[in-house]
GULOLO-402733 format. One record per residue (C-alpha): residue number from 0; x, y, z. Coordinates in Angstrom, 1 decimal. Example, Ala and Ser with C-alpha at 12.3 -4.5 7.8 and 13.67 -1.06 7.14 Angstrom:
<pt n="0" u="12.3" v="-4.5" w="7.8"/>
<pt n="1" u="13.7" v="-1.1" w="7.1"/>
***
This chain:
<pt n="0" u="123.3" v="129.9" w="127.4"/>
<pt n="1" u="125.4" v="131.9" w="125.1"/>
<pt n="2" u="127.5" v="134.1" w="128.2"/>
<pt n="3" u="128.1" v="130.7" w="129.9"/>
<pt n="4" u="129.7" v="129.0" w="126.9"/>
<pt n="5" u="131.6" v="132.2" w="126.4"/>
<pt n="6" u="133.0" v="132.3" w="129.7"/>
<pt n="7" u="133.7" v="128.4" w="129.6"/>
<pt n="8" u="135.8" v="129.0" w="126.8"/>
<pt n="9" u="137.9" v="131.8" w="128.0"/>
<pt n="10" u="138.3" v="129.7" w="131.5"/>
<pt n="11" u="139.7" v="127.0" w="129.4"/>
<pt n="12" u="142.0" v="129.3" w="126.5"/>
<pt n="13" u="143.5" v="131.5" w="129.6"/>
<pt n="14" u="146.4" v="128.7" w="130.5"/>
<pt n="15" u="147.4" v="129.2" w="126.6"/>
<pt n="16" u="148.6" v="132.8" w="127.8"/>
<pt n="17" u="150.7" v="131.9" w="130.8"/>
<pt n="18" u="154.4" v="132.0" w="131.4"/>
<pt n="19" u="156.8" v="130.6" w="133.5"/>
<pt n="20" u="158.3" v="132.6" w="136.1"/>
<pt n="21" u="161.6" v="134.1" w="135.3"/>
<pt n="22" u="164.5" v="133.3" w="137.4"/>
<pt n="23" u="166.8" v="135.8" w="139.6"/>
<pt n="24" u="170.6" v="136.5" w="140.7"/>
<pt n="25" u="170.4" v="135.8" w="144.8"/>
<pt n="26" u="173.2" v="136.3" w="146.9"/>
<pt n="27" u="174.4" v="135.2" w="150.4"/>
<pt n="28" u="174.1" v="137.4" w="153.0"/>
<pt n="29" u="176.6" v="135.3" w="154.9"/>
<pt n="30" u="179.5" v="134.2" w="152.9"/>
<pt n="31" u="178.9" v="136.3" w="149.3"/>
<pt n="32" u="177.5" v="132.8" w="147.0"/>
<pt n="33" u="175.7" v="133.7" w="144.2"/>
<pt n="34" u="172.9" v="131.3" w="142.9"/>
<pt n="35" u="169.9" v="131.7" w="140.6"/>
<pt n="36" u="166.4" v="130.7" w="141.5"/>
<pt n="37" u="162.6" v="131.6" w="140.8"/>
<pt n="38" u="162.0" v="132.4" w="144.6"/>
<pt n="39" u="164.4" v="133.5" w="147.1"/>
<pt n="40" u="166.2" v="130.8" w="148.9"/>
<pt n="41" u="165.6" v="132.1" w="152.0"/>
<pt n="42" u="166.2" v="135.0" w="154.6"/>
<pt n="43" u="170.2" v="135.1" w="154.2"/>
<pt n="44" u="169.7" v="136.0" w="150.5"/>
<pt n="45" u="169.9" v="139.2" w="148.8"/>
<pt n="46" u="168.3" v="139.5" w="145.0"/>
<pt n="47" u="170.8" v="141.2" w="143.2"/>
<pt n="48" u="169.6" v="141.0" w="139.4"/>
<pt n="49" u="167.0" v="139.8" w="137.2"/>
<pt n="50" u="164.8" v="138.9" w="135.4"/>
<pt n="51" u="166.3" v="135.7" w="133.3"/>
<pt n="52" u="165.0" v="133.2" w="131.0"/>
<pt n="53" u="167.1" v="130.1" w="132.0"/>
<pt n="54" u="167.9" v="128.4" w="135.3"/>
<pt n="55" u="171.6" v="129.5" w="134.7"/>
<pt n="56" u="170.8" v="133.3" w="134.7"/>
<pt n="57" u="172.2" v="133.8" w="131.3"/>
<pt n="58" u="169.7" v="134.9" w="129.1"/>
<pt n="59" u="168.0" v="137.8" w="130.0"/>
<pt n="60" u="164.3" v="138.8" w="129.1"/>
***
C-alpha cells in the first residue's frame, strides 16, 4: 500500500517541475527572414540562435 501511494504522489507532483519550451532564432533558407518559434517552421529554415524565454527572442535563458 505504502510504494503505491508513493508513486501516486510523485505521478501527480512531477507536472509542478516542468517548463515550457524555450523558443529559437530560425531563418529562411530562401529569402534570409528571420522569425522565432519553439519548433522549426519547416524544411527551408535554418536555426541560427537560442535558447530564449519569450516569443520575441529577447530574453535569453
Amino acid at each position: 500500500m505504502r510504494p503505491t501511494l508513493i508513486a501516486l504522489l510523485l505521478t501527480f507532483a512531477a507536472p509542478a517541475f516542468a517548463a515550457p519550451a524555450p523558443f529559437f532564432i530560425w531563418q529562411s533558407k530562401l529569402d534570409g527572414a528571420l522569425t522565432c518559434a519553439q519548433t522549426s517552421p519547416g524544411d527551408g529554415w535554418l536555426r541560427l540562435g537560442g535558447a530564449f524565454r519569450d516569443a520575441g527572442c529577447r530574453v535569453p535563458y
